[in-house]
ZAMI-312419 format. One record per residue (C-alpha): x, y, z. Coordinates in Angstrom, 3 decimals, padded with zeros to 6 digits. Example, Ala and Ser with C-alpha at 12.3 -4.5 7.8 and 13.67 -1.06 7.14 Angstrom:
2
+----------+----------+----------+
|       c1 |       c2 |       c3 |
+----------+----------+----------+
|  012.300 | -004.500 |  007.800 |
|  013.670 | -001.060 |  007.140 |
+----------+----------+----------+
//
This chain:
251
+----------+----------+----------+
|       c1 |       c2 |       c3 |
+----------+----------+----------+
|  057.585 |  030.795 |  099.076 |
|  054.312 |  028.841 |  099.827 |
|  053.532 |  025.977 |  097.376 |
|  051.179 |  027.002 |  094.792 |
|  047.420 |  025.659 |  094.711 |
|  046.890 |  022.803 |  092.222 |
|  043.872 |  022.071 |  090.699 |
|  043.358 |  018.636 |  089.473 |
|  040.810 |  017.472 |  087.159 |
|  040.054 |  014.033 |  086.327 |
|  039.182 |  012.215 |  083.065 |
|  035.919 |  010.599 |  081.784 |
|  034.418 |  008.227 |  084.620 |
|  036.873 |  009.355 |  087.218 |
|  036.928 |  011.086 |  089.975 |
|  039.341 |  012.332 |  092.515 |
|  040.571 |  008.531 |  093.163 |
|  042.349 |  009.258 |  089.882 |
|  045.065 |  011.153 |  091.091 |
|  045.772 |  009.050 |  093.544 |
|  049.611 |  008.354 |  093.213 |
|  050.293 |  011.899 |  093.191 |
|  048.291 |  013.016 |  095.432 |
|  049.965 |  010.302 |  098.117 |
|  053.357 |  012.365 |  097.637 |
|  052.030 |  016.156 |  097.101 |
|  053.436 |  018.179 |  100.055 |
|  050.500 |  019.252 |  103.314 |
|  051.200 |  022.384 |  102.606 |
|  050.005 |  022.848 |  099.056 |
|  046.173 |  023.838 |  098.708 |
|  044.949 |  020.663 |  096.778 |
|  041.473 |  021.550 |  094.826 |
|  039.807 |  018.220 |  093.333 |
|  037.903 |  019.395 |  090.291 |
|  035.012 |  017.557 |  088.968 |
|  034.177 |  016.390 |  085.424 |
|  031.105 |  015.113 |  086.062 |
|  028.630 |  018.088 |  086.702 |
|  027.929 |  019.885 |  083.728 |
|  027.966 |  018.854 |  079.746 |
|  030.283 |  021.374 |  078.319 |
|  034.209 |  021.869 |  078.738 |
|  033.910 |  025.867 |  079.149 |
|  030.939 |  025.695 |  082.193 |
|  033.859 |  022.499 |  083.948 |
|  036.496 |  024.889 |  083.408 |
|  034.298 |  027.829 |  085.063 |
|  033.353 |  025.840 |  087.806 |
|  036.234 |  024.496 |  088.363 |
|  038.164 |  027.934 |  088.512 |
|  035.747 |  029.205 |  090.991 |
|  036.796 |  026.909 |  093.595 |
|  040.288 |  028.180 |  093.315 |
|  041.964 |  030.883 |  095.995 |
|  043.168 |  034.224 |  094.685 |
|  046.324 |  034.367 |  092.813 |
|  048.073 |  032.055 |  090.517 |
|  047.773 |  028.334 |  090.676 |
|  049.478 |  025.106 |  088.878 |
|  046.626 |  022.933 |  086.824 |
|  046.824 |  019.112 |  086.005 |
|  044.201 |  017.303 |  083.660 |
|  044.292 |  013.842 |  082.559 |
|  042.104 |  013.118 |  079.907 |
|  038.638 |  014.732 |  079.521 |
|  039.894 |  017.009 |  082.432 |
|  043.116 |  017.867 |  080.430 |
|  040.343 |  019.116 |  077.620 |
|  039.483 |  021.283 |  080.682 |
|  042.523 |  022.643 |  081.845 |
|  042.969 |  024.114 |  078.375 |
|  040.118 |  025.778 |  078.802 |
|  041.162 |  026.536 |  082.158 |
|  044.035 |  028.643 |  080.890 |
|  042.411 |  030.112 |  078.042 |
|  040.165 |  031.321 |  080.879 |
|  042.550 |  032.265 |  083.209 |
|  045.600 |  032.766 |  081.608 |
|  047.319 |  035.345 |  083.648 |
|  046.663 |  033.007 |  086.787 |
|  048.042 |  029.965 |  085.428 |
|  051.697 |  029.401 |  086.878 |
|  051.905 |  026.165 |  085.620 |
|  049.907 |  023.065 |  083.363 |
|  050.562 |  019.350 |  083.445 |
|  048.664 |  017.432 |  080.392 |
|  048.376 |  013.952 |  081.638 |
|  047.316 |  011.222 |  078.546 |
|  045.113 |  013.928 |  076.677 |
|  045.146 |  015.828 |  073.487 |
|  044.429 |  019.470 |  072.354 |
|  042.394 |  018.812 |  069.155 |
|  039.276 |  018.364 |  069.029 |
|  037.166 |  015.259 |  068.034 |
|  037.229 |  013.486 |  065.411 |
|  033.711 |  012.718 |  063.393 |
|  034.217 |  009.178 |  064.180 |
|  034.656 |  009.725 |  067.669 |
|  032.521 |  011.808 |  068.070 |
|  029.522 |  009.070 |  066.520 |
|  031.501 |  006.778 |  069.095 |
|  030.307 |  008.986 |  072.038 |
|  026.914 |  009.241 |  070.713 |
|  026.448 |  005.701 |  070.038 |
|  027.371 |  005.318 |  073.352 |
|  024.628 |  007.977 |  074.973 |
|  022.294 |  007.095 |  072.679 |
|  022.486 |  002.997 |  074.056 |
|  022.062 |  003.540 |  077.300 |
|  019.110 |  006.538 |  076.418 |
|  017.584 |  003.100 |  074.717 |
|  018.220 |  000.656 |  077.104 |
|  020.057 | -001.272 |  075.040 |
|  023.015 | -001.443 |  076.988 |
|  023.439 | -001.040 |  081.005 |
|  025.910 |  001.290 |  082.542 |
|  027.644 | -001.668 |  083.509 |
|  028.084 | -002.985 |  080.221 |
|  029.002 | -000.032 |  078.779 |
|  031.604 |  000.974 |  081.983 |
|  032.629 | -003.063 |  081.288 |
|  034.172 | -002.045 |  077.847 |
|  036.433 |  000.792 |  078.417 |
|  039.425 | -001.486 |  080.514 |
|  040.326 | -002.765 |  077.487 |
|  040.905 |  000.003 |  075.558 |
|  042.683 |  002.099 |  078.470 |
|  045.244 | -000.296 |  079.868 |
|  048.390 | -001.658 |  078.353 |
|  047.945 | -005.868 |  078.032 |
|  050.844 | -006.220 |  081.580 |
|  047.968 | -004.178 |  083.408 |
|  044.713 | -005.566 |  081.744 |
|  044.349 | -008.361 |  084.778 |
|  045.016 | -005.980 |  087.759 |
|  041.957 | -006.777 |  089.904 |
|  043.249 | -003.920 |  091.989 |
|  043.141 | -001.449 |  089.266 |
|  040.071 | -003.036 |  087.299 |
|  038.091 | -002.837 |  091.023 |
|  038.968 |  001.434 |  090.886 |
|  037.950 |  002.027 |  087.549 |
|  034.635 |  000.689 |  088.868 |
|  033.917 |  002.130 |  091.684 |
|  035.168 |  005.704 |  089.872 |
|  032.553 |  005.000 |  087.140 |
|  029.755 |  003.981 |  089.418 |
|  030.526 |  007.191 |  091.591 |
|  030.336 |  009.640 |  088.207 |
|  027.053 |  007.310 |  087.267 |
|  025.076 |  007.015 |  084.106 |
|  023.868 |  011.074 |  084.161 |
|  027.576 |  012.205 |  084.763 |
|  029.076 |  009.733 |  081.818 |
|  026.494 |  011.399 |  079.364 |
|  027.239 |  015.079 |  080.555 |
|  030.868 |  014.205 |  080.284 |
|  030.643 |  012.146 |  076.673 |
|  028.701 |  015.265 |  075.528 |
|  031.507 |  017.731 |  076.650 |
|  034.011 |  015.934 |  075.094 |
|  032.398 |  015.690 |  071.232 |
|  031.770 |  018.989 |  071.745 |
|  034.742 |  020.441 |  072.610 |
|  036.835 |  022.791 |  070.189 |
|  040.453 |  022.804 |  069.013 |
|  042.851 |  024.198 |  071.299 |
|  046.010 |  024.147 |  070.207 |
|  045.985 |  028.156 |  069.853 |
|  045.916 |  028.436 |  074.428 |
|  049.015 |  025.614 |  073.745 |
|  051.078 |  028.165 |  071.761 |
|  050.057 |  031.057 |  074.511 |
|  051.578 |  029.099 |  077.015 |
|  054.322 |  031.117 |  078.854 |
|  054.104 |  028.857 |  081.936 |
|  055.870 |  025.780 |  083.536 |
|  054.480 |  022.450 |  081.446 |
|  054.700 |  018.902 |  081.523 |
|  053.164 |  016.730 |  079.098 |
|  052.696 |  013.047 |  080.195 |
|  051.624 |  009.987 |  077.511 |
|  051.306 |  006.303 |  077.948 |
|  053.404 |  004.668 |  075.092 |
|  050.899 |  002.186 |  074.236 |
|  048.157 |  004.910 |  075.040 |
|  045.448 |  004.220 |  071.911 |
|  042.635 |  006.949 |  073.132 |
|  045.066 |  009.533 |  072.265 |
|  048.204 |  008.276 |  071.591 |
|  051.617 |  009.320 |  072.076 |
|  052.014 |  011.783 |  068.809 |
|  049.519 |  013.644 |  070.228 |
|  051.457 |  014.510 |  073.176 |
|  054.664 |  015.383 |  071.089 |
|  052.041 |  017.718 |  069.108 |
|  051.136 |  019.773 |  072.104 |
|  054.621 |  019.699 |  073.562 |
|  056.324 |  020.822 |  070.215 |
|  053.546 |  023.711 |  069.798 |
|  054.745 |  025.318 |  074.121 |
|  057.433 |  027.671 |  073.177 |
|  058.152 |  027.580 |  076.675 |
|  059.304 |  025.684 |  079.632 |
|  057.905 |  022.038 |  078.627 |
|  058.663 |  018.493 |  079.606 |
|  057.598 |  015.556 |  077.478 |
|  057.533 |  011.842 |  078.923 |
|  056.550 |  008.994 |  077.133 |
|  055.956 |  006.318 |  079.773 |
|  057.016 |  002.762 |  078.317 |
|  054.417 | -000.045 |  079.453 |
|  050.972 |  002.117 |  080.146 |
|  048.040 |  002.477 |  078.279 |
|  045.771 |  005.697 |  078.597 |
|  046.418 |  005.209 |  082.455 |
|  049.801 |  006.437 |  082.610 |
|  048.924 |  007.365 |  085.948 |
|  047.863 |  004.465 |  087.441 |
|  049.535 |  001.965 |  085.248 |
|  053.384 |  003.311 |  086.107 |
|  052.578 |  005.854 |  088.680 |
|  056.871 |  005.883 |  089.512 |
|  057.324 |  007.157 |  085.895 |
|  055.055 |  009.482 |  086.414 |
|  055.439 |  010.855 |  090.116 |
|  058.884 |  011.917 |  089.255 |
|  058.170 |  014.270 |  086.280 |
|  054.899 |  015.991 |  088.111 |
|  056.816 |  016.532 |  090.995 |
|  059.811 |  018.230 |  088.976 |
|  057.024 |  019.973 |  086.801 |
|  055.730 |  021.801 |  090.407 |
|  059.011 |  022.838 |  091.930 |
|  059.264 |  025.012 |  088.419 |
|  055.617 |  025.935 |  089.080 |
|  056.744 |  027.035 |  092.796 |
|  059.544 |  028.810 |  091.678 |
|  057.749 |  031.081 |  088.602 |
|  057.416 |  034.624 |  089.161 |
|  054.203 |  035.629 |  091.664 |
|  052.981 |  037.099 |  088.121 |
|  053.089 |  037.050 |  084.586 |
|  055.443 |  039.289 |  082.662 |
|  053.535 |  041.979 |  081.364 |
|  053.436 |  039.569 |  077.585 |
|  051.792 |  037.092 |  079.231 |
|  048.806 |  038.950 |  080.634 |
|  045.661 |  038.821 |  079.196 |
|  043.939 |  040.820 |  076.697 |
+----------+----------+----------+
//
């Protein structure tokens, strides 16, 4: 059987670049579609944009993040297509009232000019990478560039998306699909009991790794700990049925 298409969907002022230790070790012969975050200001819109780049049939989806608030929505979407979801340093709740005034004090600073992009791009390594990883020039240089490629416009659409998104731990308890669940241990956006929430409420199939020295970057910070898992989490996805058992189909 052919690899399934994945669909892989970054988190807030990221793009593609992302995903880059996994997508080094994906197979050629899987259909690789790079989602976007970026382009419009509400998770449902992402998720239907997203899902319209995607070939006919079933396909495994991976968020980190903001795009893990999409692949939700992805599969609430599309459930019947779904073979298979990977939740990558993300949470199925929605936000809080104080972060939500975060996000907005955010917009609304940069709407006033009080802050640059810059500045405001400046302040997020801090709070997404464990204190071993805080000094990687390497990885400090990528989270740049990935924020200056989503730009000020895209970091507002996305910031509004994410206070705005709704609770979805309901699509977590429809799950009837491969999962993995991936969290940083020292992960403080949305930290590691978060991730034992969503896995404990997928009655199915579901994989839960806490990755010991990463912040919200699992990814990036400890991409070995994190390769392995993913690439476990698709041969499942490979292997699932071509379709859903008729209880899994939508309604």
């Amino acid at each position: 059987m052919a690899p399934r298409p994945l669909l892989l969907l970054p988190g807030l002022m990221n793009d593609a670049r992302v995903w880059g230790p996994i997508l080094q070790v994906i197979s050629l012969d899987r259909v690789v579609v790079k989602g976007q975050t970026h382009i419009a200001d509400n998770i449902g819109a992402l998720a239907a944009a997203a899902l319209a780049r995607m070939p006919a049939g079933r396909f495994a989806v991976a968020g980190f993040s903001l795009g893990g608030y999409v692949a939700l929505e992805v599969c609430r979407q599309a459930r019947d297509r779904v073979a298979g979801v990977a939740l990558i340093d993300t949470s199925a709740r929605a936000d809080t009232a104080e972060a939500r005034l975060d996000r907005q004090r955010m917009i609304d600073r940069l709407k006033a000019g009080s802050a640059t992009f810059d500045q405001v791009a400046a302040e997020f390594p801090a709070r997404l990478l464990h204190p071993a990883h805080a000094n990687d020039a390497q990885l400090l240089k990528l989270l740049g560039d990935m924020a200056h490629a989503v730009g000020v416009d895209g970091f507002v659409r996305q910031q509004t998306a994410a206070m705005h998104r709704v609770d979805r731990r309901d699509v977590l308890q429809a799950l009837e699909c491969p999962a993995l669940v991936v969290c940083g241990r020292e992960d403080k956006v949305t930290p590691p009991e978060r991730s034992e929430q969503m896995a404990h409420l997928i009655k199915g199939d579901v994989e839960l790794v806490l990755v010991p020295q990463a912040g919200h970057l699992a990814m990036l910070e400890q991409p070995a700990a994190v390769i392995e898992p993913f690439l476990r989490w698709l041969s499942k996805v490979d292997a699932a049925p071509p379709t859903p058992s008729p209880a899994g189909a939508s309604h």
